[in-house]
C-alpha positions as CSV (number, residue, x, y, z in Angstrom):
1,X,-17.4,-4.1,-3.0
2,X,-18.2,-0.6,-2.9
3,X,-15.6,1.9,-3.0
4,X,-17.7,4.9,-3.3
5,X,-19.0,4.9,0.2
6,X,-17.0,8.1,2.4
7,X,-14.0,7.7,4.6
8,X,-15.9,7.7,7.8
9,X,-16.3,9.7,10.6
10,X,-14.8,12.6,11.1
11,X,-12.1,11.7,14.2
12,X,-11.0,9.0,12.2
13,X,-9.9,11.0,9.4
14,X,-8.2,12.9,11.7
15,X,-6.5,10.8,13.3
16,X,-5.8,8.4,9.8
17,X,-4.9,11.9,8.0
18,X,-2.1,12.9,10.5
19,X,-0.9,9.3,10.7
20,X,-0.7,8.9,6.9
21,X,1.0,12.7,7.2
22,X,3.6,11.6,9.6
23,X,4.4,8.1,7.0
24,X,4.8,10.5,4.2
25,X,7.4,12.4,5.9
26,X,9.1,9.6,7.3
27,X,9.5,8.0,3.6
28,X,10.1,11.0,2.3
29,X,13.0,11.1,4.3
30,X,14.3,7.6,3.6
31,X,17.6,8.2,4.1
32,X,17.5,9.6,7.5
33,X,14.9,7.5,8.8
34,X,15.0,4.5,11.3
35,X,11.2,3.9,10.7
36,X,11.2,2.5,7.8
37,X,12.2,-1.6,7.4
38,X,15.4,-2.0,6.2
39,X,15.1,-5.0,3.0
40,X,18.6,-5.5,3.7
41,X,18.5,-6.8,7.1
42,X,14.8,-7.7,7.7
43,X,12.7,-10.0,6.4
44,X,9.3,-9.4,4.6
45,X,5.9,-10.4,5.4
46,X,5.9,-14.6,4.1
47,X,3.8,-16.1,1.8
48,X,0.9,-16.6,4.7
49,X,0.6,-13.3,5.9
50,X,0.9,-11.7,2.8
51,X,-2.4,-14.0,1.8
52,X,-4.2,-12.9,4.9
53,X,-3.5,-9.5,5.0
54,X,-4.0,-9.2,1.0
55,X,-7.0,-11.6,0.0
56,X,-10.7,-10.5,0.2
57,X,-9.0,-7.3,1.9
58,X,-9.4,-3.6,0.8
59,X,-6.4,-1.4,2.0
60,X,-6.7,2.6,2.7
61,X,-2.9,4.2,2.2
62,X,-0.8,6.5,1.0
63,X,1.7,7.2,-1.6
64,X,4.9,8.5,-1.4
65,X,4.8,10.6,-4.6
66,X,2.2,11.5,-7.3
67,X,1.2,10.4,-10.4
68,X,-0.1,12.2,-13.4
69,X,-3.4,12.6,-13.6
70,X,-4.3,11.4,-10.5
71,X,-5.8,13.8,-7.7
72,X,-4.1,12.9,-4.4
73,X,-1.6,10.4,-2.7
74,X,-4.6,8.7,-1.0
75,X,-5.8,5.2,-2.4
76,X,-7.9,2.3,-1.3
77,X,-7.8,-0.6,-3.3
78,X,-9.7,-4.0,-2.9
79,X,-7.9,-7.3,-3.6
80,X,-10.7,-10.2,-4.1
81,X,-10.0,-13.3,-2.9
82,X,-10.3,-14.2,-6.6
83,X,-7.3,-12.3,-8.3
84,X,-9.5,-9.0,-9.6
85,X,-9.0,-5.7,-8.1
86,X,-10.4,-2.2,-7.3
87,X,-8.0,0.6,-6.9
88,X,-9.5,4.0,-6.4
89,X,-7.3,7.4,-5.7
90,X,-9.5,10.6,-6.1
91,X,-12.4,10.2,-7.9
92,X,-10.6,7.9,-10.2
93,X,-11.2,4.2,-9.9
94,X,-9.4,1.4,-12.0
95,X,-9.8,-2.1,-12.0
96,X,-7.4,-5.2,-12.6
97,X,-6.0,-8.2,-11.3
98,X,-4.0,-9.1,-8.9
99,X,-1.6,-12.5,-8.4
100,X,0.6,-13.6,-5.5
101,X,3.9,-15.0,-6.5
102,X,5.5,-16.6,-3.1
103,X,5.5,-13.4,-0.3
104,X,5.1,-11.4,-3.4
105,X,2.1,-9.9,-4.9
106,X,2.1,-8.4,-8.3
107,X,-0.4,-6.2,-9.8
108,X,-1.4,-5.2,-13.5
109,X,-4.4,-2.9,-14.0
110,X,-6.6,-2.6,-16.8
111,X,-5.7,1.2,-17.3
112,X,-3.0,1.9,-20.0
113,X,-1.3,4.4,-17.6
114,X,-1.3,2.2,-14.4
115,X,2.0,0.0,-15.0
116,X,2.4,-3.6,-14.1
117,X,4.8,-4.1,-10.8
118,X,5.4,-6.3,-8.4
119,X,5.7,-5.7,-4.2
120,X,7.1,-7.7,-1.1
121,X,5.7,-6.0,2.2
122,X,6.9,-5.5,5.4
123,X,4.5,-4.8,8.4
124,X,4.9,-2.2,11.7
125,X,2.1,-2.3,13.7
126,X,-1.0,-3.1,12.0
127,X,0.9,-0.7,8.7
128,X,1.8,-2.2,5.4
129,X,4.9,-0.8,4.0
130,X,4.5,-1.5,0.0
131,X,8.3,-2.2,-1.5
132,X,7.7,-2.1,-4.8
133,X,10.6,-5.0,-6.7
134,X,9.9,-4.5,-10.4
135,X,8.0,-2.2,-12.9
136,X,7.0,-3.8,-15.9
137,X,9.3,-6.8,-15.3
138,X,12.6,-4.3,-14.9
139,X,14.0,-4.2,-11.1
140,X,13.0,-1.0,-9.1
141,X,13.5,-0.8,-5.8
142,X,12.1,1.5,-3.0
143,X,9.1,2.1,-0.6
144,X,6.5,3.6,-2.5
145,X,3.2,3.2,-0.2
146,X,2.1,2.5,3.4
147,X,-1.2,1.0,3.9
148,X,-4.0,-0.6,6.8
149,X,-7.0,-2.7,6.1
150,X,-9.9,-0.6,5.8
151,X,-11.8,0.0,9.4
152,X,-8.6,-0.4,11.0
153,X,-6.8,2.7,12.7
154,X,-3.1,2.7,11.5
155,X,-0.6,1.9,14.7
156,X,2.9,1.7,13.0
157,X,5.3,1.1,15.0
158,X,9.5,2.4,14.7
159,X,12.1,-0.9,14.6
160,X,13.5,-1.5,18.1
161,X,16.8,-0.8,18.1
């Protein structure tokens, strides 16, 4: 897998940069926000989908805050179908492994500043909201990402209320 190949074509990144702009905001915002799924009342992705939309799949996304070191709130990060992993943000790229745990999948990256956690996910559209469950085994809750599978052009989609 080669993560060092460009973003694509200019109207994609366009249209991917504003989409990713308007998630930000929208997480950003939590509190007020219907778009977001709610883990109290819905359900995450199962054990299935999580597979399919996670193995042999590299995601493009977004954080909702940054990290130290790290140039950006973009990332795409490649989840063989074998357990190892690419994450790239910036010109930084880590590797590590990656397990699925039920509809969970937990991550833990060879980098001594990338911290083990663990994620349920919850899909709108064809986008990936990452709820991130633990942080080196300690509970932490809260959206921390939004993600498509690379080539795909993100279609989120608010709750219907």
């Amino acid at each position: 897998m080669d993560l060092t190949e460009s973003y694509g074509k200019p109207e994609f990144m366009r249209r991917w940069f504003l989409t990713i702009l308007f998630s930000l905001i929208s997480i950003g915002a939590e509190a007020e926000d219907n778009y977001l799924p709610d883990p109290e009342s819905e359900s995450p992705m199962n054990e299935t989908e999580v597979r399919e939309t996670f193995s042999g799949k590299t995601h493009r996304g977004s954080y909702n805050f940054k990290m130290d070191g790290l140039d950006g709130f973009h990332f795409e990060e490649w989840t063989s179908e074998t357990g190892q992993l690419l994450h790239r943000i910036g010109s930084r790229v880590d590797k590590g492994q990656w397990r699925q745990k039920g509809h969970r999948i937990c991550y833990e990256y060879d980098s001594e500043d990338f911290r083990s956690a663990c994620f349920s996910f919850y899909k709108r559209g064809n986008c990936i909201y990452h709820f991130q469950e633990t942080i080196e085994g300690t509970d932490v809750t809260g959206f921390t990402a939004v993600s498509v599978v690379k080539g795909e052009v993100p279609s989120c989609e608010p709750p219907m209320s």
